[in-house]
DSSP file (Angstrom, degrees, kcal/mol; ACC not computed):
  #  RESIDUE AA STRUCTURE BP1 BP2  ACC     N-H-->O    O-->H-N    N-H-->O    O-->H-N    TCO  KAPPA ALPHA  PHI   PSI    X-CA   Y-CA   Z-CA
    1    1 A X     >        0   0    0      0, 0.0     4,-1.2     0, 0.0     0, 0.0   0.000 360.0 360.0 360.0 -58.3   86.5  132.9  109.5
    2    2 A X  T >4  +     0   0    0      2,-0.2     3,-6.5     1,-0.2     4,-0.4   0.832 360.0  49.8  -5.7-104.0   88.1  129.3  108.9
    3    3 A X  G >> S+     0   0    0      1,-0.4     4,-3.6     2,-0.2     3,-0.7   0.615 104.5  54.4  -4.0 -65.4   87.8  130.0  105.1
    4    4 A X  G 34 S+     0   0    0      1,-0.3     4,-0.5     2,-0.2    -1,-0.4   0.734 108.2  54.1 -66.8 -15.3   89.4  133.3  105.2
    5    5 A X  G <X S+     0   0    0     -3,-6.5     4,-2.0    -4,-1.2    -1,-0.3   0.844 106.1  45.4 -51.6 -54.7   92.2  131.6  106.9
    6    6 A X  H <> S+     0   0    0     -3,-0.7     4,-2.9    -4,-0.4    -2,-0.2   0.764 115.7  53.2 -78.1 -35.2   92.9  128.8  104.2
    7    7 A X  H  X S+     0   0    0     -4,-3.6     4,-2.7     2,-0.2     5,-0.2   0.928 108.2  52.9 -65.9 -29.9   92.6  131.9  101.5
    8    8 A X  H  > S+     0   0    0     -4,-0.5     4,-2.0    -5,-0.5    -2,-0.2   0.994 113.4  32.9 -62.9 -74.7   94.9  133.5  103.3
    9    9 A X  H  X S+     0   0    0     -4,-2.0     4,-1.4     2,-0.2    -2,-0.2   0.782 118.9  61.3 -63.4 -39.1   97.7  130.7  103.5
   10   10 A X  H  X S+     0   0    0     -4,-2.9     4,-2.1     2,-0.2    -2,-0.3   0.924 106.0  46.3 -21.6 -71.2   96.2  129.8   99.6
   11   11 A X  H  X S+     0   0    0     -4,-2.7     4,-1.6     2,-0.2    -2,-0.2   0.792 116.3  47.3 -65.3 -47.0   97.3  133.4   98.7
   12   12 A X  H >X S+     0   0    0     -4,-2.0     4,-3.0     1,-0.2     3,-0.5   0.993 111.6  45.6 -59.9 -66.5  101.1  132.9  100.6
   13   13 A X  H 3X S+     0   0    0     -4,-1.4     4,-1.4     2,-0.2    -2,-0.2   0.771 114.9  52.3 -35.1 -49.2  101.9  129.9   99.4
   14   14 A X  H 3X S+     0   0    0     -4,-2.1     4,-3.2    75,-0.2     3,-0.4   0.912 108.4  50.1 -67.2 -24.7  100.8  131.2   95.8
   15   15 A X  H <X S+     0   0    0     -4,-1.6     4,-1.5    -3,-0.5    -2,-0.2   0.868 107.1  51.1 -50.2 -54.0  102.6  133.9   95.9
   16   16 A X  H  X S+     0   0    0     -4,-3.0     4,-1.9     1,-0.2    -1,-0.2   0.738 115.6  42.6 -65.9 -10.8  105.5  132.2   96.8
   17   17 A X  H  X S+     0   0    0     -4,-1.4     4,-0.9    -3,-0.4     5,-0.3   0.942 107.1  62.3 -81.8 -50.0  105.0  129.8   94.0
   18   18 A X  H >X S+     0   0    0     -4,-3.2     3,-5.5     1,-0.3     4,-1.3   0.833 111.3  45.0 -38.0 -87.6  104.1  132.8   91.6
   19   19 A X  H 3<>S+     0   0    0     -4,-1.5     5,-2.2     1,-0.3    -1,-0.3   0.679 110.2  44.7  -8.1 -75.3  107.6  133.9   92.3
   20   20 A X  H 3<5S+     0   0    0     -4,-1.9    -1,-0.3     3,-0.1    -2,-0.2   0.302 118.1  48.1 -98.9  46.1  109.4  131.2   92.1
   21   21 A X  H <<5S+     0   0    0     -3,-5.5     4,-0.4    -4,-0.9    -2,-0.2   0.649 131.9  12.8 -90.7 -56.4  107.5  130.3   88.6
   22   22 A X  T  X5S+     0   0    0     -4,-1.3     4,-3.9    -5,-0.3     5,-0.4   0.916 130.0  42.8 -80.3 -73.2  107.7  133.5   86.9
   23   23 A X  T  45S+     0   0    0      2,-0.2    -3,-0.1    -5,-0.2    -4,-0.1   0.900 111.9  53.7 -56.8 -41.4  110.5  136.1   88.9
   24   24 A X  T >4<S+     0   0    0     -5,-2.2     3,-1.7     1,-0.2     4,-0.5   0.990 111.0  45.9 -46.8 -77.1  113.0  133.6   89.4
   25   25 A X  G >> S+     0   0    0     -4,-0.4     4,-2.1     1,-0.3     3,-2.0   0.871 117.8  40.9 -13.7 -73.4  112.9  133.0   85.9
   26   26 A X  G 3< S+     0   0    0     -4,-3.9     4,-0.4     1,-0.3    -1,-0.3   0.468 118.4  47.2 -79.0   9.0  113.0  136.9   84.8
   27   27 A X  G <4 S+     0   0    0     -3,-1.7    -1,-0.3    -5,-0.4    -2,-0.2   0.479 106.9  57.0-128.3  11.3  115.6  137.7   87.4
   28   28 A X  T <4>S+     0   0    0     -3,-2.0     5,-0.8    -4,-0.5     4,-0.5   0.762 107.7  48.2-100.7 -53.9  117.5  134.6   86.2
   29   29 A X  I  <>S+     0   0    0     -4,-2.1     5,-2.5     1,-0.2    -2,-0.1   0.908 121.5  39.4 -49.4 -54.0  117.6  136.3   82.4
   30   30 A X  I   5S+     0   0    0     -4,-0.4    -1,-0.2    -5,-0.2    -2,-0.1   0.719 122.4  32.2 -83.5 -18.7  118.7  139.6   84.0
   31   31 A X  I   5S+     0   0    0     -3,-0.3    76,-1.0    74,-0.2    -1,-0.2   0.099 137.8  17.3-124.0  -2.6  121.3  138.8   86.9
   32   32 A X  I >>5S+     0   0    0     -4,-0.5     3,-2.3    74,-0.2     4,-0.9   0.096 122.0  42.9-137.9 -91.4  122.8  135.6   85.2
   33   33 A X  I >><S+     0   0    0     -5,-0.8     4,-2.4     1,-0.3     3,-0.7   0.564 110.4  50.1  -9.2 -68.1  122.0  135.3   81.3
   34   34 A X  H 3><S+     0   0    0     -5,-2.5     4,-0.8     1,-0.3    -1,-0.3   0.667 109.1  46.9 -80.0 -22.5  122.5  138.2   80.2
   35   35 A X  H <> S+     0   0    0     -3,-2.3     4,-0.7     2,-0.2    -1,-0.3   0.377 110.8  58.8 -78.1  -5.5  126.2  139.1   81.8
   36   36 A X  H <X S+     0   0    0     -4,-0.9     4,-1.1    -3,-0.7    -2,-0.2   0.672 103.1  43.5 -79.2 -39.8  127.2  136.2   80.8
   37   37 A X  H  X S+     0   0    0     -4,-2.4     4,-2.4    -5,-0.3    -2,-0.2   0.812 113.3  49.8 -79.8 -18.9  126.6  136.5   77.4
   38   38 A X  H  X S+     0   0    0     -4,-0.8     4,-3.1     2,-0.2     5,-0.3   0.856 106.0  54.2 -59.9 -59.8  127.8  139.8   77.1
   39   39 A X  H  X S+     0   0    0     -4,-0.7     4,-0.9     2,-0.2    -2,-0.2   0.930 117.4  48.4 -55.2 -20.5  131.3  138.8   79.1
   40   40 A X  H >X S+     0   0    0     -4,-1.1     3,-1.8     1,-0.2     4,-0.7   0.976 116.6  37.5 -78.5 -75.4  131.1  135.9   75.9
   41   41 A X  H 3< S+     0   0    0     -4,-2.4     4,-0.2     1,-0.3    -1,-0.2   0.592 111.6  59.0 -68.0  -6.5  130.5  138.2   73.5
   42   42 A X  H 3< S+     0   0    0     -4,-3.1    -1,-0.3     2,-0.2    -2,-0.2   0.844 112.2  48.9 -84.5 -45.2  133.1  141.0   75.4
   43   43 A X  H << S-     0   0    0     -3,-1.8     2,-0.2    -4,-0.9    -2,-0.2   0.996 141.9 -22.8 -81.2 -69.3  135.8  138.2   74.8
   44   44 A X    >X  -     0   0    0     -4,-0.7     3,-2.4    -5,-0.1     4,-0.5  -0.961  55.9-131.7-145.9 147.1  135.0  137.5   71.0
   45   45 A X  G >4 S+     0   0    0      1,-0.2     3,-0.6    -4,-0.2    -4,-0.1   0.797 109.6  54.2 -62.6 -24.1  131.2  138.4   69.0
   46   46 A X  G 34 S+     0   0    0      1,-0.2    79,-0.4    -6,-0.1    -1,-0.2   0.370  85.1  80.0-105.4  34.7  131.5  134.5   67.6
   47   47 A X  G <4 S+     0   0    0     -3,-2.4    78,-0.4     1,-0.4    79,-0.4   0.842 100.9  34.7 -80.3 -37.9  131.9  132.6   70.9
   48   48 A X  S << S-     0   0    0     -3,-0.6    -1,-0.4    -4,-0.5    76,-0.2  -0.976  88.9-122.7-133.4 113.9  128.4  132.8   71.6
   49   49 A X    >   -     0   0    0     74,-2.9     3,-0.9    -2,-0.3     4,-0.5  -0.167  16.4-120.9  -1.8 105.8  126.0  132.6   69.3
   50   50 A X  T 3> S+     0   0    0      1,-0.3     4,-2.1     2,-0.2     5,-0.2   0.677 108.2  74.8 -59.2 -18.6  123.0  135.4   68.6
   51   51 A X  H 3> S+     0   0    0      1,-0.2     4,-1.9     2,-0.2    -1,-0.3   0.980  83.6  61.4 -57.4 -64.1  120.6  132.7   69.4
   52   52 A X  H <> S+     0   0    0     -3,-0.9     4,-1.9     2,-0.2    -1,-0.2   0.808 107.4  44.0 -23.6 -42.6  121.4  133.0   73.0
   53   53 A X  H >> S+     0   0    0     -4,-0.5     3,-1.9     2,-0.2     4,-0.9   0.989 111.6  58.3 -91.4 -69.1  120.1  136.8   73.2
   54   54 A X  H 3X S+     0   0    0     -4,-2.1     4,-3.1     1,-0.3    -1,-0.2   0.728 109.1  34.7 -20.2 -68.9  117.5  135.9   71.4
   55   55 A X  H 3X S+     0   0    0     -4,-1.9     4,-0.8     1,-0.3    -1,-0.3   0.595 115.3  58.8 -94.1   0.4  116.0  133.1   73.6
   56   56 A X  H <X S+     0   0    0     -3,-1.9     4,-0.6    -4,-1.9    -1,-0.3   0.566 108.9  40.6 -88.3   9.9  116.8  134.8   76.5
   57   57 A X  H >X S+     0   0    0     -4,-0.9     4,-3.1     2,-0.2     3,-1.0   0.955 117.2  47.3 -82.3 -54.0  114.9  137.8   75.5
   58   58 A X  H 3X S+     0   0    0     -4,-3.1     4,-1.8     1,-0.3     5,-0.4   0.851 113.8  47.9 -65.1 -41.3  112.1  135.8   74.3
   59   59 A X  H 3< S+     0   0    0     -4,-0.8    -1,-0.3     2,-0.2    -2,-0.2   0.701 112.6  54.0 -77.9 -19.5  112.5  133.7   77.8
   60   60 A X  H <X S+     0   0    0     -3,-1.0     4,-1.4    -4,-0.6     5,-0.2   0.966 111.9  48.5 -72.2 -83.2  112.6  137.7   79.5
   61   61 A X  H  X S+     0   0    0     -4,-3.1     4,-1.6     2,-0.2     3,-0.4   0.785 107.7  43.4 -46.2 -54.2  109.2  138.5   77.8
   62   62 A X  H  < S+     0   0    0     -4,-1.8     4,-0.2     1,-0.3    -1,-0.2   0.616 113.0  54.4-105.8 -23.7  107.0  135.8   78.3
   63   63 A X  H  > S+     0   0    0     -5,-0.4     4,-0.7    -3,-0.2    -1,-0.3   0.834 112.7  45.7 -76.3 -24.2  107.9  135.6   82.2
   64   64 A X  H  X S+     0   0    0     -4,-1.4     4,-2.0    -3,-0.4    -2,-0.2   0.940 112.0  47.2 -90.3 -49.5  107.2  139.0   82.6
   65   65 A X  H >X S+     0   0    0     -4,-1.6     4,-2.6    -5,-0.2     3,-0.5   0.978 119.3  38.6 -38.9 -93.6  104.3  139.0   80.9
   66   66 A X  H 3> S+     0   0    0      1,-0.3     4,-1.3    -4,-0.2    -1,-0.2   0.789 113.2  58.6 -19.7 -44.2  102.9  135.9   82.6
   67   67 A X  H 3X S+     0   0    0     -4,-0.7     4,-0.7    -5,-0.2    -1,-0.3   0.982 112.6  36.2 -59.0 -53.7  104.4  137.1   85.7
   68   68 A X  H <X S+     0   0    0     -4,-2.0     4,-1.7    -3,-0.5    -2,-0.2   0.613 116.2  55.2 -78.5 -17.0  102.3  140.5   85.5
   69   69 A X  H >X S+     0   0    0     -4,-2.6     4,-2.5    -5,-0.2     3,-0.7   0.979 117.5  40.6 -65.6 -79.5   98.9  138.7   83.9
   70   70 A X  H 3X S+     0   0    0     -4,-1.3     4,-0.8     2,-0.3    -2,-0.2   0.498 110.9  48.1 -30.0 -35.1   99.1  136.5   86.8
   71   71 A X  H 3X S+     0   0    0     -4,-0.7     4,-2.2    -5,-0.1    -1,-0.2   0.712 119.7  50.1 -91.2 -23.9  100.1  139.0   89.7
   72   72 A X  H <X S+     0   0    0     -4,-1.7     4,-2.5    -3,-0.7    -2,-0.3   0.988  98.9  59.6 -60.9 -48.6   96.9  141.1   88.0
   73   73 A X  H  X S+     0   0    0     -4,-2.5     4,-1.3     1,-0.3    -3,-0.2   0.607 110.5  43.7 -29.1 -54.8   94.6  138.2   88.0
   74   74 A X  H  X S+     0   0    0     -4,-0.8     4,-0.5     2,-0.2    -1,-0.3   0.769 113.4  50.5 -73.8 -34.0   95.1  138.2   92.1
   75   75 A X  H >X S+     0   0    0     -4,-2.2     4,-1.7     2,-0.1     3,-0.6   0.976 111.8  50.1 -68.9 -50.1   94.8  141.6   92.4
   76   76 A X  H >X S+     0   0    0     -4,-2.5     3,-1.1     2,-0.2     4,-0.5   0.761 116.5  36.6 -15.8 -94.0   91.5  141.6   90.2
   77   77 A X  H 3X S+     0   0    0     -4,-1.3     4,-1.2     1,-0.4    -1,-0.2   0.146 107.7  61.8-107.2 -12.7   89.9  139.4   91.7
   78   78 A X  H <<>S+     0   0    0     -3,-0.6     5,-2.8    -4,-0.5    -1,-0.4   0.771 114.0  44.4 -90.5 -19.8   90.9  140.1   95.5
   79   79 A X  H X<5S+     0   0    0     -4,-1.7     3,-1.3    -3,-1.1    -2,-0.3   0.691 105.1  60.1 -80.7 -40.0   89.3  143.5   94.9
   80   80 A X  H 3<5S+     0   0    0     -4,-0.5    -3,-0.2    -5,-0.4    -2,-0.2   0.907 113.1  37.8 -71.6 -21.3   86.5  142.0   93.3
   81   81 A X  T 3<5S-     0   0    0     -4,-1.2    -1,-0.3    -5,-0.0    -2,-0.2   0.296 109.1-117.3-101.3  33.0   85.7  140.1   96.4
   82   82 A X  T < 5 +     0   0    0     -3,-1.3    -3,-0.2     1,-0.1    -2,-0.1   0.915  67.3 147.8  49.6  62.8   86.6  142.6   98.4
   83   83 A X    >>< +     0   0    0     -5,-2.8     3,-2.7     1,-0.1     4,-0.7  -0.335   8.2 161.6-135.4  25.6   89.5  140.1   99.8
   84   84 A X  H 3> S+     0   0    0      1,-0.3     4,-2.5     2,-0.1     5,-0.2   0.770  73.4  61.2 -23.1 -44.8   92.4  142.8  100.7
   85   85 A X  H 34 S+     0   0    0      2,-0.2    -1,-0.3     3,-0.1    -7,-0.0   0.680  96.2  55.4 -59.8 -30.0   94.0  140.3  102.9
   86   86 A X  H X4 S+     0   0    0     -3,-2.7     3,-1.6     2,-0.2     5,-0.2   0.931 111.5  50.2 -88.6 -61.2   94.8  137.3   99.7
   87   87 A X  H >X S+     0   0    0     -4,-0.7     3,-2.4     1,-0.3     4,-1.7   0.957 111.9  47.8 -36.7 -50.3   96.7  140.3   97.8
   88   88 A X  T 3< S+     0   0    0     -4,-2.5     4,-0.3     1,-0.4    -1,-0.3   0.484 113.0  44.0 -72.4  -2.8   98.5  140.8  100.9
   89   89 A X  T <4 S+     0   0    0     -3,-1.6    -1,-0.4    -5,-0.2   -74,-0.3  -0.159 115.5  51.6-127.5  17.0   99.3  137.3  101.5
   90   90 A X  T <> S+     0   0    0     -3,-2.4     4,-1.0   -76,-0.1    -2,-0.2   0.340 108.7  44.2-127.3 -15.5  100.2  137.0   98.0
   91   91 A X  T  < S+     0   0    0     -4,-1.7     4,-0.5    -5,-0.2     5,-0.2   0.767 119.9  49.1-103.0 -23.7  102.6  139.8   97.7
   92   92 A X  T  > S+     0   0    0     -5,-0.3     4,-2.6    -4,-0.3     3,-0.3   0.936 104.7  54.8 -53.2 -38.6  104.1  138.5  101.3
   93   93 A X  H  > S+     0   0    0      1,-0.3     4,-3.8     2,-0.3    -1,-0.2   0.933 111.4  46.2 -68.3 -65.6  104.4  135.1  100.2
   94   94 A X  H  X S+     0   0    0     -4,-1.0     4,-1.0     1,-0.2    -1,-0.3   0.501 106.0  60.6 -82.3  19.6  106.7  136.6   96.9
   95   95 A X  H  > S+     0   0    0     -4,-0.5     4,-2.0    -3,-0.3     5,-0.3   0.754 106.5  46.7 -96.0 -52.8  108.6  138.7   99.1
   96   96 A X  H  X S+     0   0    0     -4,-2.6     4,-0.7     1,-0.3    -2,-0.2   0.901 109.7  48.7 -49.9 -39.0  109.7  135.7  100.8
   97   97 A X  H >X S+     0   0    0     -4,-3.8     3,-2.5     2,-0.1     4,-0.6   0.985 111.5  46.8 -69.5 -40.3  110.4  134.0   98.3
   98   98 A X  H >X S+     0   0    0     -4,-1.0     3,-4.3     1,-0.2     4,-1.5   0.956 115.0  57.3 -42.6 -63.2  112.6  137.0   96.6
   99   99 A X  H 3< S+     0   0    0     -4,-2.0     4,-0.2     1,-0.3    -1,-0.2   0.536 112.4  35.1 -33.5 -27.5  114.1  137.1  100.2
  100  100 A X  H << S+     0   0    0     -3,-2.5    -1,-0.3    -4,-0.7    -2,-0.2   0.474 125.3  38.3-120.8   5.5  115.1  133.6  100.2
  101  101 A X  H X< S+     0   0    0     -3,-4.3     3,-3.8    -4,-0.6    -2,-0.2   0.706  94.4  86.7-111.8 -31.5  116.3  133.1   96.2
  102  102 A X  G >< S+     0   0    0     -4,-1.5     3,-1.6     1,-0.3     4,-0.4   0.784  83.2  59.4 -58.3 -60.8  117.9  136.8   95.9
  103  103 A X  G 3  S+     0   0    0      1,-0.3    -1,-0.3    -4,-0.2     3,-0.1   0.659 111.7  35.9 -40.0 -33.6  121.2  135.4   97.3
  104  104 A X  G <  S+     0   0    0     -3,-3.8    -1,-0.3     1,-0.2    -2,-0.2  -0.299  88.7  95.0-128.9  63.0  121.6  132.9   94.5
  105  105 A X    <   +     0   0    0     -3,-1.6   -74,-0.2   -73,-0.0    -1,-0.2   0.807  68.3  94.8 -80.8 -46.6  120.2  135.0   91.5
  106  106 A X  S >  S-     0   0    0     -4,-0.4     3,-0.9    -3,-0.1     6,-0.3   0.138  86.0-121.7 -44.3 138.2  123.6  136.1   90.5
  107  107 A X  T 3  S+     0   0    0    -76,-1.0     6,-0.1     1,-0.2    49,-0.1   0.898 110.0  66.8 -22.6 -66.8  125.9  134.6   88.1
  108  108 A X  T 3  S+     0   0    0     50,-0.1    51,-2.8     4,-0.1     2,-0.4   0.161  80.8  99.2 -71.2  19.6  128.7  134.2   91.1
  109  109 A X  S <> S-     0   0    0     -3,-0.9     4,-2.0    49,-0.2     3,-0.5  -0.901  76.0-148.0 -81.1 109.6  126.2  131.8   92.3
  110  110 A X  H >> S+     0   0    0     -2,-0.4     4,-3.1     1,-0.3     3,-0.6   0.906  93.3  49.9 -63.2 -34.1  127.5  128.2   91.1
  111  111 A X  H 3> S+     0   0    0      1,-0.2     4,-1.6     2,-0.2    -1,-0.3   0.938 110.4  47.2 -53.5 -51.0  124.1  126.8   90.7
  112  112 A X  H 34 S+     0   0    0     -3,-0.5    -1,-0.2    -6,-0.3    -2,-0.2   0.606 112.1  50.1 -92.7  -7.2  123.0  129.4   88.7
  113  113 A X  H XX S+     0   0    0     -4,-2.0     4,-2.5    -3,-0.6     3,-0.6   0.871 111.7  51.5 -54.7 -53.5  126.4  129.2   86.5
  114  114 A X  H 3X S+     0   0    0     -4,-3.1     4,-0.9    -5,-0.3    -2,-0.2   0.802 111.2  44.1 -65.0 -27.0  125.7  125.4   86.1
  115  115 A X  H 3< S+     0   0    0     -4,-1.6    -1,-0.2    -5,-0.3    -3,-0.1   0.583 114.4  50.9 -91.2  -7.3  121.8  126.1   84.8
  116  116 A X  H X> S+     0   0    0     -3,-0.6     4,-1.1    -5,-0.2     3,-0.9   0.848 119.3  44.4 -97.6 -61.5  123.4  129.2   82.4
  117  117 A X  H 3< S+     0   0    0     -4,-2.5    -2,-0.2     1,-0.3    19,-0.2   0.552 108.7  48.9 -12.5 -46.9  125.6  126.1   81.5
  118  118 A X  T 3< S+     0   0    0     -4,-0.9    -1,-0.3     2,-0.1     4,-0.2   0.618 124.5  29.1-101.3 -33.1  123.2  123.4   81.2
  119  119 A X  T <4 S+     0   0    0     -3,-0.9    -2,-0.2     2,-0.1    -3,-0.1   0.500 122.7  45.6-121.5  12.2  120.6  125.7   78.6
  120  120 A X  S >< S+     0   0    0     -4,-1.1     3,-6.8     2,-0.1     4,-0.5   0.729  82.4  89.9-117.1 -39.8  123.2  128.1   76.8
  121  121 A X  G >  S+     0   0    0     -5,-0.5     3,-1.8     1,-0.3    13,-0.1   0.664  77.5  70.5   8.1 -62.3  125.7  125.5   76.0
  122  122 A X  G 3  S+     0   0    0      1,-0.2    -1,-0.3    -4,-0.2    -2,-0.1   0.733  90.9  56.8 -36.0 -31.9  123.7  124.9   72.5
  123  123 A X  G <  S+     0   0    0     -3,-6.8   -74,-2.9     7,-0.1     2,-0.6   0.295  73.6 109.2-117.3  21.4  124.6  128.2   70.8
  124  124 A X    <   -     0   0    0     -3,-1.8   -76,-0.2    -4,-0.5   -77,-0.1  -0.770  53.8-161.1 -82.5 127.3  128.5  127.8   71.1
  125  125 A X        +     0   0    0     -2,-0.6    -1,-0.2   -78,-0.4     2,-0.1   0.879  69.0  92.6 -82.0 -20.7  129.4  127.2   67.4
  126  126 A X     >  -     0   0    0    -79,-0.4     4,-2.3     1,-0.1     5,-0.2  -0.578  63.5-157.4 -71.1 132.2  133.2  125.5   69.0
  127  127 A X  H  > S+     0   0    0      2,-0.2     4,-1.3     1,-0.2    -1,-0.1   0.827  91.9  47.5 -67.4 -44.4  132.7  121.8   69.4
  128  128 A X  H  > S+     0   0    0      2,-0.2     4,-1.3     3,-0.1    -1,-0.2   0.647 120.2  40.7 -47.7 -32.7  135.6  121.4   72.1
  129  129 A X  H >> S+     0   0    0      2,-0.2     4,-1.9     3,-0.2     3,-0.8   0.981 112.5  52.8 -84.3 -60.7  134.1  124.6   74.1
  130  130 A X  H 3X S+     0   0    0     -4,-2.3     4,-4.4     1,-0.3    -2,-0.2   0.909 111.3  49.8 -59.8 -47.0  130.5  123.6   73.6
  131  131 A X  H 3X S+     0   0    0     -4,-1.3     4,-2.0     1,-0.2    -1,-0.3   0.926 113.8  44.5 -50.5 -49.8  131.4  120.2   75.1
  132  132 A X  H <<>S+     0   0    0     -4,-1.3     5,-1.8    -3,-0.8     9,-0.3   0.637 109.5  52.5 -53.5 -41.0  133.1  121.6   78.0
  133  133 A X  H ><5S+     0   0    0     -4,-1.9     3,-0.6     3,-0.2    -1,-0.2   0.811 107.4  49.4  -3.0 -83.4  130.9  123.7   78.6
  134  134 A X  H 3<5S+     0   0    0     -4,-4.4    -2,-0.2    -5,-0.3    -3,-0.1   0.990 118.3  41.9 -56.3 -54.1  127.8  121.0   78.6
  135  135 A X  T 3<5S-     0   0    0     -4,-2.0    -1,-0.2     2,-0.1    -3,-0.1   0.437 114.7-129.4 -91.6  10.5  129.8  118.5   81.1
  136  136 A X  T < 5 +     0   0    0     -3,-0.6     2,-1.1     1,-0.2    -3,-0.2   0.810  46.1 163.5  54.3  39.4  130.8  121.8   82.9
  137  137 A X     >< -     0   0    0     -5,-1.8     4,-2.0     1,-0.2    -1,-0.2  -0.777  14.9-175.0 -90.4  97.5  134.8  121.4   83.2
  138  138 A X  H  > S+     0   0    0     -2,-1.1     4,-1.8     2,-0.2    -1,-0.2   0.835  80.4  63.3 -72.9 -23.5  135.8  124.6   83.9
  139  139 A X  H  4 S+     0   0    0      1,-0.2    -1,-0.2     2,-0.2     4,-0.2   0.924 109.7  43.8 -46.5 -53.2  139.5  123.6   83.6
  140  140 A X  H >> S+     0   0    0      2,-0.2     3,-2.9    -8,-0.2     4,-2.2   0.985 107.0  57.8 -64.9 -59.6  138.6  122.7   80.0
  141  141 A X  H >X S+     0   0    0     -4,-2.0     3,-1.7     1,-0.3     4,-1.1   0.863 106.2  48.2 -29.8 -82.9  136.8  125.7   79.3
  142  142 A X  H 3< S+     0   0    0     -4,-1.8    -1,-0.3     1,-0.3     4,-0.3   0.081 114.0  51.0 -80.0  41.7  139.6  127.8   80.2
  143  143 A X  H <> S+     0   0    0     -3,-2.9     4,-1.8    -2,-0.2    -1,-0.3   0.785 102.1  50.9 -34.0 -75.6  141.8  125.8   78.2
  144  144 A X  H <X S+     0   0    0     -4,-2.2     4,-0.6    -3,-1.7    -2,-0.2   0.273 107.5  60.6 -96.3  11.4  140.3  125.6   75.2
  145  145 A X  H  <>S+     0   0    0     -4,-1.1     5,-0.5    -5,-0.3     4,-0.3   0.883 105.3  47.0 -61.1 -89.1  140.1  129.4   75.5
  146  146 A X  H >45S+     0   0    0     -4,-0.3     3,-1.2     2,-0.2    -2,-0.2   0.657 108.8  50.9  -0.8 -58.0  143.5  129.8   75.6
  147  147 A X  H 3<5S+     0   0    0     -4,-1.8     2,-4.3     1,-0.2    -1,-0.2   0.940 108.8  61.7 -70.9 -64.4  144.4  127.2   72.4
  148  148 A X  T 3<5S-     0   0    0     -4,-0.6    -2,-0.2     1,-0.2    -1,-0.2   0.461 125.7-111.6 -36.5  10.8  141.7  129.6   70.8
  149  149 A X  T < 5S+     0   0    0     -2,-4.3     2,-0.5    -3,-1.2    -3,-0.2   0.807  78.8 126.3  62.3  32.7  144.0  132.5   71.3
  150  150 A X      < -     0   0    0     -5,-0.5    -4,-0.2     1,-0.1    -1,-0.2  -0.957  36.5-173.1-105.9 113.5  141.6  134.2   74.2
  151  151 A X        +     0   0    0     -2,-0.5     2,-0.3    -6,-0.1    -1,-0.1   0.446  67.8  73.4-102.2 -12.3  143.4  135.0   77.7
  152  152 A X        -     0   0    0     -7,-0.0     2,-0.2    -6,-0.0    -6,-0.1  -0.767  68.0-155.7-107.4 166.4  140.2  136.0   79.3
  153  153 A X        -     0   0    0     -2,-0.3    -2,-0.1     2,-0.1   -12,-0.0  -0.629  22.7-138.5-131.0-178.4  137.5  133.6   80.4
  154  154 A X  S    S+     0   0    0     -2,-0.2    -1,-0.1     2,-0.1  -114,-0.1   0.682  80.4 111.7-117.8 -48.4  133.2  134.3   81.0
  155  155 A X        -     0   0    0    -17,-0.1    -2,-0.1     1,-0.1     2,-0.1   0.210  58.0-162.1 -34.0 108.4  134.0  131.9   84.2
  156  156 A X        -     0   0    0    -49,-0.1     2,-0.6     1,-0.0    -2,-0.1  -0.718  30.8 -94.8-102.0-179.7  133.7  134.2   87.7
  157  157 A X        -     0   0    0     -2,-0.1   -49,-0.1     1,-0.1    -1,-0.0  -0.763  44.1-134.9 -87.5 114.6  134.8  133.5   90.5
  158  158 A X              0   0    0     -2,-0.6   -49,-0.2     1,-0.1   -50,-0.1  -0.175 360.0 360.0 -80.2 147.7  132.2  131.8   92.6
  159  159 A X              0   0    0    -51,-2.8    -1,-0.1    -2,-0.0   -50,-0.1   0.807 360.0 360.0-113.1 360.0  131.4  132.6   96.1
């Protein structure tokens, strides 16, 4: 009985890691990355690189994949030992974690602006933007939009 206890809490606790290894990740590509690069590319198509769509797609695919190998893997193998309870403590486990990341998935999450910030930064071909950008001076940003003849910004308003 012990045992099945420690699988148990084994199975929550992975879950919650599975989550935030893989889902974070792929729900970070979809709720931040990818509106962001669109509102860059909405303002003008050479602001942001194609390299950006690229490696977030590539970064989209291979979390999802991984994600779904891995949430099979536990289901497999909780069936094969006839262990219903470690699925179930593995899909609780990532509902808490969704429960407790969903708030700051989002773009108009500043963390998750500064980490769209911190890895997209690379594929601005402007040297002034890209910089601004990297040390995350929004002030600059929407500057050096502005001397670039652009009156809209990718910036949102954070909450």
């Amino acid at each position: 009985m012990e045992v099945k206890i420690l699988y148990g809490g084994l199975a929550l606790v992975g879950g919650w890691f599975w989550f935030f290894m893989f889902m974070r990740q792929f729900f970070f590509n979809i709720m931040t990355a990818y509106p962001l690069i669109r509102k860059m590319k909405k303002i003008d198509k050479e602001l942001i690189a194609i390299g950006a769509t690229r490696y977030t797609t590539v970064s989209l695919v291979v979390t999802g994949l991984l994600g779904a190998l891995t949430a099979f893997l536990v289901l497999y193998f909780s069936i094969k030992k006839a262990a219903a309870f470690v699925y179930i403590n593995f899909c609780v486990g990532a509902v808490i974690a969704f429960i407790m990341f969903i708030t700051k998935l989002g773009y108009h999450c500043k963390p998750m602006f500064e980490i769209f910030c911190d890895s997209y930064y690379r594929f601005v071909p402007d040297d002034e933007l890209r910089t601004a950008i990297y040390n995350k001076k929004y002030n600059q940003i929407k500057a050096r939009l502005k001397v670039m003849g652009f009156n809209e910004t990718f910036i949102p308003e954070f909450k």
